[in-house]
LUMLUM-290758 format. One record per residue: residue in three letters; x, y, z of N, C-alpha, C in turn; residue number from 1. Coordinates in nm, 2 decimals, padded with zeros to 4 digits. Atoms other than C-alpha are relative to their C-alpha. Example, Ala and Ser with C-alpha at 12.3 -4.5 7.8 and 13.67 -1.06 7.14 Angstrom:
BEGIN
site code: ALA&nx: 00.09&ny: -00.12&nz: 00.00&cax: 01.23&cay: -00.45&caz: 00.78&cx: 00.09&cy: 00.12&cz: 00.00&pos: 1
site code: SER&nx: -00.09&ny: -00.11&nz: 00.00&cax: 01.37&cay: -00.11&caz: 00.71&cx: -00.08&cy: 00.11&cz: 00.08&pos: 2
end
This chain:
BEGIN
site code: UNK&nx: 00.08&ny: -00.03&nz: -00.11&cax: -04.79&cay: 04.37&caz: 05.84&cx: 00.06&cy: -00.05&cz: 00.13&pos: 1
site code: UNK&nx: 00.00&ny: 00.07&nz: -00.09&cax: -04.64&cay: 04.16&caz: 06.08&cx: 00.15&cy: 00.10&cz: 00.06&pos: 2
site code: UNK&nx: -00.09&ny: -00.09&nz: -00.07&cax: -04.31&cay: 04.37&caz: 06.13&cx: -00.05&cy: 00.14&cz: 00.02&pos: 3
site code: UNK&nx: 00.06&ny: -00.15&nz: -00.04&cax: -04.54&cay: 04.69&caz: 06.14&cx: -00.08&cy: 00.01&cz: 00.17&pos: 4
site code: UNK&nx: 00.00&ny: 00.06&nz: -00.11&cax: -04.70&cay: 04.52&caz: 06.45&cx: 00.08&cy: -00.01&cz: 00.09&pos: 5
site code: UNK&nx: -00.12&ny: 00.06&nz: -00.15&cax: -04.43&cay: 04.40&caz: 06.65&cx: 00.11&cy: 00.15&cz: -00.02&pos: 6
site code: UNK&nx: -00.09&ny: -00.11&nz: -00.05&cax: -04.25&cay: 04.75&caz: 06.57&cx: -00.11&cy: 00.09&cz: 00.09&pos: 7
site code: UNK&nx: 00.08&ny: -00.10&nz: -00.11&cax: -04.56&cay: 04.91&caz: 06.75&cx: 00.00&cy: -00.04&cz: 00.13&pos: 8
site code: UNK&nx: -00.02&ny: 00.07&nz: -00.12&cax: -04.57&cay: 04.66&caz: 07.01&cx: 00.13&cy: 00.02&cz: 00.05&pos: 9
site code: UNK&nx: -00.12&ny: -00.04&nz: -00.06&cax: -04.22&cay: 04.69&caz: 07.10&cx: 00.00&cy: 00.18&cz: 00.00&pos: 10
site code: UNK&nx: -00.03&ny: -00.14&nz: -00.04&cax: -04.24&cay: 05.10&caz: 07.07&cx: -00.09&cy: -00.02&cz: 00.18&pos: 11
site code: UNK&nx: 00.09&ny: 00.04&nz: -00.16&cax: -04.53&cay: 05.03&caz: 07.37&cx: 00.05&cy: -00.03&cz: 00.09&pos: 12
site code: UNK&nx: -00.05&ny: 00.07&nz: -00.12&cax: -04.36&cay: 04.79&caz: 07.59&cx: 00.15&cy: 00.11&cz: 00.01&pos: 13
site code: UNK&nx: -00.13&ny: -00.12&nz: -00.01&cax: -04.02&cay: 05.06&caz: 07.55&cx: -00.06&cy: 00.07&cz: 00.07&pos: 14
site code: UNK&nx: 00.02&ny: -00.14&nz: -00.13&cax: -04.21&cay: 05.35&caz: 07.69&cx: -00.08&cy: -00.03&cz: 00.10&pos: 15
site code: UNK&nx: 00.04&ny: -00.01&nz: -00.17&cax: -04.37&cay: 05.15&caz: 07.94&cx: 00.08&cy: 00.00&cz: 00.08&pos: 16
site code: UNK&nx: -00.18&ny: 00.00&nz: -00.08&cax: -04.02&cay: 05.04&caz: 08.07&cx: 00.04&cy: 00.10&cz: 00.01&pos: 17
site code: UNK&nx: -00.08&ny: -00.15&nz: 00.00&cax: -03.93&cay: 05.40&caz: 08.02&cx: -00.06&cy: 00.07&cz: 00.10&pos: 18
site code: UNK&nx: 00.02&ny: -00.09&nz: -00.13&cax: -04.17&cay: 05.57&caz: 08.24&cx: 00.02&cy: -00.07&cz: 00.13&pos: 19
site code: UNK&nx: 00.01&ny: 00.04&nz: -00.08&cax: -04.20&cay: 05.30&caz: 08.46&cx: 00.18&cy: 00.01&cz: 00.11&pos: 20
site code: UNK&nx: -00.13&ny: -00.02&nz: -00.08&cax: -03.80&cay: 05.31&caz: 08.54&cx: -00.01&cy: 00.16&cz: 00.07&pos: 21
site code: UNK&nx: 00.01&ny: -00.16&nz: -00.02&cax: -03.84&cay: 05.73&caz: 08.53&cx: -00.05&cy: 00.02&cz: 00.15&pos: 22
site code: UNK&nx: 00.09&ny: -00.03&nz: -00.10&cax: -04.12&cay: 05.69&caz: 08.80&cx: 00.05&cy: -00.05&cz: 00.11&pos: 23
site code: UNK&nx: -00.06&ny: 00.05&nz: -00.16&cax: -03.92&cay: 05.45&caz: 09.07&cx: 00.14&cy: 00.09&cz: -00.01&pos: 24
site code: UNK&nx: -00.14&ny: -00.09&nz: -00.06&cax: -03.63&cay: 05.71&caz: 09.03&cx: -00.04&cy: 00.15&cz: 00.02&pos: 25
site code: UNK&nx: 00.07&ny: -00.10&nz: -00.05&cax: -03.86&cay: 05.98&caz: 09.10&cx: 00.00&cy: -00.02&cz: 00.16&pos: 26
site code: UNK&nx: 00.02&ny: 00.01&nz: -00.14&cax: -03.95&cay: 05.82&caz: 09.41&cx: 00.11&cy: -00.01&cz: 00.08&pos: 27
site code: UNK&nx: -00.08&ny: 00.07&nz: -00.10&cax: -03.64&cay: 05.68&caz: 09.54&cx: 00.04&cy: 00.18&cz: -00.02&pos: 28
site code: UNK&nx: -00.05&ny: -00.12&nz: -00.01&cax: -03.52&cay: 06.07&caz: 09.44&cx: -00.10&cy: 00.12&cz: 00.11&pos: 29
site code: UNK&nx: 00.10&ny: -00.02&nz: -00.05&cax: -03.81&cay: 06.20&caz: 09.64&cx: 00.04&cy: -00.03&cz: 00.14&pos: 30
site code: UNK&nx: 00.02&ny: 00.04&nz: -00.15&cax: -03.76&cay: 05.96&caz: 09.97&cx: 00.13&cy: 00.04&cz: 00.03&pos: 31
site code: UNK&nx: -00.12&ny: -00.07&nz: -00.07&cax: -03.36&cay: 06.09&caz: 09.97&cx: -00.02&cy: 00.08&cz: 00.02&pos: 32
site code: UNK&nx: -00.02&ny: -00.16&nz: -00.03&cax: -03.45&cay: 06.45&caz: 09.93&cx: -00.08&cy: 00.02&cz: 00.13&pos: 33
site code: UNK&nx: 00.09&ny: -00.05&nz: -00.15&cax: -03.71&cay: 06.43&caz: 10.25&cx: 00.07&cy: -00.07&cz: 00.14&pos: 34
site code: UNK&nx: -00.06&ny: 00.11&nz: -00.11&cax: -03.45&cay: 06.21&caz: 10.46&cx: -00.09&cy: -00.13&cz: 00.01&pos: 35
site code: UNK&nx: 00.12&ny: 00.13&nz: -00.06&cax: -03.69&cay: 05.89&caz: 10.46&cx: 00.14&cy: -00.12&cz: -00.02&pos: 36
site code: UNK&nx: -00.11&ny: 00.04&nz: 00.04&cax: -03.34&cay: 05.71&caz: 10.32&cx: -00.04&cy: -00.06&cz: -00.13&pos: 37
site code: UNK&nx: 00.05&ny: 00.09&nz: 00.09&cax: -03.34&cay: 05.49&caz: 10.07&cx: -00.05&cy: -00.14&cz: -00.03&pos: 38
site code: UNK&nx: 00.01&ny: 00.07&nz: -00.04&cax: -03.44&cay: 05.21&caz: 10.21&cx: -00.10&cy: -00.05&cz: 00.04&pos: 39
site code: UNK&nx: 00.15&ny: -00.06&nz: 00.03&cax: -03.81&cay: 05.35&caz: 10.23&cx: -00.08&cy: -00.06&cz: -00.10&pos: 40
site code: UNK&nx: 00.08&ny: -00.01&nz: 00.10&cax: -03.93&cay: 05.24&caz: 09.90&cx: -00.02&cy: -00.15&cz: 00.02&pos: 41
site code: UNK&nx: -00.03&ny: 00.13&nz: -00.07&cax: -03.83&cay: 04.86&caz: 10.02&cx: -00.13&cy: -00.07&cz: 00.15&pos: 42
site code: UNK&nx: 00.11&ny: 00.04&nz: -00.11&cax: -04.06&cay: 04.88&caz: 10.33&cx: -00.14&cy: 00.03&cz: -00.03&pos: 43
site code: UNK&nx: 00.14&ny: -00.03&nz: 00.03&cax: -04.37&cay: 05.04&caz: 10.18&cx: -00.05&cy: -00.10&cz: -00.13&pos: 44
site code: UNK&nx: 00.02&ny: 00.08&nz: 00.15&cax: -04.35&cay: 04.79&caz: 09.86&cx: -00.06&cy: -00.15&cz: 00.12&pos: 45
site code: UNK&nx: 00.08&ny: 00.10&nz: -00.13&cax: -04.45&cay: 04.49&caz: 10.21&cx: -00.11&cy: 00.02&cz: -00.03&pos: 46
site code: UNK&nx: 00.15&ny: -00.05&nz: -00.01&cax: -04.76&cay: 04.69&caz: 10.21&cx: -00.12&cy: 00.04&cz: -00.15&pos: 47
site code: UNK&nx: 00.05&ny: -00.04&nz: 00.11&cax: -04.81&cay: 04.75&caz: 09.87&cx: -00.18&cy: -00.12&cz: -00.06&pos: 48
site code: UNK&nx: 00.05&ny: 00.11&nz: 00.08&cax: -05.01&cay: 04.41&caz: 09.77&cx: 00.01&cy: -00.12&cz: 00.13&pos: 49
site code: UNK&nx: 00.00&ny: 00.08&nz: -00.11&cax: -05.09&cay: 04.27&caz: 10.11&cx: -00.13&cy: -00.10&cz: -00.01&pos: 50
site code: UNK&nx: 00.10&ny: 00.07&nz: -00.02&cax: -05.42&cay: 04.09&caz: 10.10&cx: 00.00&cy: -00.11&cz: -00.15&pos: 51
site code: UNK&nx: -00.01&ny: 00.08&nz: 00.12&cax: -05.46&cay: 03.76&caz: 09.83&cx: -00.10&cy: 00.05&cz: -00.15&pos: 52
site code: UNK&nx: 00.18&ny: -00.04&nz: 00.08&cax: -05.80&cay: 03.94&caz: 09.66&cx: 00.09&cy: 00.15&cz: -00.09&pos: 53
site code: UNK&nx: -00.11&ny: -00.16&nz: 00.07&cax: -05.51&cay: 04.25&caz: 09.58&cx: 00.09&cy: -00.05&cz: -00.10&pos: 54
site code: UNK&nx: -00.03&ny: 00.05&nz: 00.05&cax: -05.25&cay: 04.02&caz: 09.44&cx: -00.07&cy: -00.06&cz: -00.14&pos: 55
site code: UNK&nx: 00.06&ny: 00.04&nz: 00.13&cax: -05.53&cay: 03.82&caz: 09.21&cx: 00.01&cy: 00.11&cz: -00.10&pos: 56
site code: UNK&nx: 00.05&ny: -00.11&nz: 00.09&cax: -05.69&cay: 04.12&caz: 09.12&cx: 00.20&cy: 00.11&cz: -00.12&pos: 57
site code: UNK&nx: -00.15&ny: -00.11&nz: 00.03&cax: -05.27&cay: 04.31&caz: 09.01&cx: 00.00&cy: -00.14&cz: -00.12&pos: 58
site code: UNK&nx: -00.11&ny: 00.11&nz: 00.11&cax: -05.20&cay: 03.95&caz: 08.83&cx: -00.13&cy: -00.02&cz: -00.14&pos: 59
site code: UNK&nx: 00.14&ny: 00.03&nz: 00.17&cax: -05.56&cay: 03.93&caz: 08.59&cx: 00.03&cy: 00.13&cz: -00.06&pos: 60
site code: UNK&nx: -00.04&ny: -00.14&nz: 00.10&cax: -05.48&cay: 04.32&caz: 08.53&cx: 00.09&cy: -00.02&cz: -00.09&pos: 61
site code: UNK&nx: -00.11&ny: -00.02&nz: 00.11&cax: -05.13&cay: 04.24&caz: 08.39&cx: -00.02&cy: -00.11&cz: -00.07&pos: 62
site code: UNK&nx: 00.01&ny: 00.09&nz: 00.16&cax: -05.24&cay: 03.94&caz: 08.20&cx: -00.11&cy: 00.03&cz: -00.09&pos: 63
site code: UNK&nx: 00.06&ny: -00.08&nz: 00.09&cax: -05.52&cay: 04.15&caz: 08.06&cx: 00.09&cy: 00.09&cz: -00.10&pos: 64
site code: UNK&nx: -00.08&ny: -00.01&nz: 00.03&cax: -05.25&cay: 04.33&caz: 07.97&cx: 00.09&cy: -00.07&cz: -00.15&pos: 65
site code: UNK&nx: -00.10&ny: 00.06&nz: 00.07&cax: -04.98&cay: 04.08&caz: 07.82&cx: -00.10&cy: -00.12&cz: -00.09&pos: 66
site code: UNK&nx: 00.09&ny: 00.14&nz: 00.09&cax: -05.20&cay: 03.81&caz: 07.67&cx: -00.04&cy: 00.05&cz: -00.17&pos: 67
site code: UNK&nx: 00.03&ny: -00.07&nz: 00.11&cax: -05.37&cay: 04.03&caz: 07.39&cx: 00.11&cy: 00.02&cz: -00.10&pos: 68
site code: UNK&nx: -00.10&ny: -00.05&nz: 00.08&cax: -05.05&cay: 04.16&caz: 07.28&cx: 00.11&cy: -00.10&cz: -00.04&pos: 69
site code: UNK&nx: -00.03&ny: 00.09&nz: 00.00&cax: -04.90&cay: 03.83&caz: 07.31&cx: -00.03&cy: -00.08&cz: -00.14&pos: 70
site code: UNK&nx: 00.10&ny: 00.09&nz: 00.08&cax: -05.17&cay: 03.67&caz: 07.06&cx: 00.09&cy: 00.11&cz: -00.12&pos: 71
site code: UNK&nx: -00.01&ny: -00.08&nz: 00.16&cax: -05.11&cay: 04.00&caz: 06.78&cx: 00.20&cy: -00.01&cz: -00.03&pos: 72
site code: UNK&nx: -00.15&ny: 00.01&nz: 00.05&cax: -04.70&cay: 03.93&caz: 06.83&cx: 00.03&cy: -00.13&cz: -00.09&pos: 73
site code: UNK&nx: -00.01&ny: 00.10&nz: 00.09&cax: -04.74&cay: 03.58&caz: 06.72&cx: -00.09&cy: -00.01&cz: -00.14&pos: 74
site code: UNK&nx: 00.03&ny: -00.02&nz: 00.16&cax: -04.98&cay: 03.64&caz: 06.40&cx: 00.05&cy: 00.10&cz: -00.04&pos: 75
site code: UNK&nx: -00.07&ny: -00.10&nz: 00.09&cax: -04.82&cay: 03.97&caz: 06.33&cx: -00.11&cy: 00.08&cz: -00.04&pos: 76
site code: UNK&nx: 00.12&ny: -00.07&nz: 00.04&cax: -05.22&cay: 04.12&caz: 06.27&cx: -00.09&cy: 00.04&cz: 00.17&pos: 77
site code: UNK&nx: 00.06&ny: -00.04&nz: -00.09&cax: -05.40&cay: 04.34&caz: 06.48&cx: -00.15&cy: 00.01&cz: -00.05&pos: 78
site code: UNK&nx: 00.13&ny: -00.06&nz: 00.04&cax: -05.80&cay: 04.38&caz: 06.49&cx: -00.02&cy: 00.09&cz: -00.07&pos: 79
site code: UNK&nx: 00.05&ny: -00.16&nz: 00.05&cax: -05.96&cay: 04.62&caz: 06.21&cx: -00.03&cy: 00.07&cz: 00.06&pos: 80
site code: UNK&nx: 00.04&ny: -00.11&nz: -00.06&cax: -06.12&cay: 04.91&caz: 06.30&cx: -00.13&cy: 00.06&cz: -00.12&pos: 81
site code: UNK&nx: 00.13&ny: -00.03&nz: 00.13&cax: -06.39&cay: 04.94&caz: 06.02&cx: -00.13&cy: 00.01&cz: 00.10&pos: 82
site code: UNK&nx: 00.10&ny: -00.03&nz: 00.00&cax: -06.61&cay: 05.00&caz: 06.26&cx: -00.03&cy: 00.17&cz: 00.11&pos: 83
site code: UNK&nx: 00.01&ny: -00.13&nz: -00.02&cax: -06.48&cay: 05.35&caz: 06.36&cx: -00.02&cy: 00.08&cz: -00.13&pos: 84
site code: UNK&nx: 00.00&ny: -00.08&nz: 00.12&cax: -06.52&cay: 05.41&caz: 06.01&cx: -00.16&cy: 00.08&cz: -00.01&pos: 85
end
């Protein structure tokens, strides 16, 4: 069970890395084709996560995130489901 686990978990974290590279080379391919340069994605990321109440709120999302998946990497068991049965 425990390598059937961590091979799902690692498929997951793969295509999040996957879209998420896909999607910043969208953009940066995006701000060359409209002339903005490239240099654009750099000044709007300042603004991205300006206020302290934006940052909390971005860093409990991604440890909502990593934590869970954290706990099922180190036992190797994920939660039943007996009660979609």
């Amino acid at each position: 069970m425990k390598k059937r686990t961590r091979k799902l978990l690692l498929r997951k974290y793969t295509a999040i890395l996957l879209l998420s590279v896909l999607s910043q080379l969208y953009l940066y391919l995006n701000d060359w084709l409209f002339g903005y340069g490239l240099n654009n994605i750099g000044y709007i990321l300042n603004y991205l996560l300006y206020t302290a109440s934006e940052k909390l709120a971005a860093s409990v999302m991604l440890l909502c995130l990593i934590i869970p998946d954290a706990i099922y990497w180190i036992r190797g068991t994920q939660p039943g489901r007996g009660a979609e049965k």
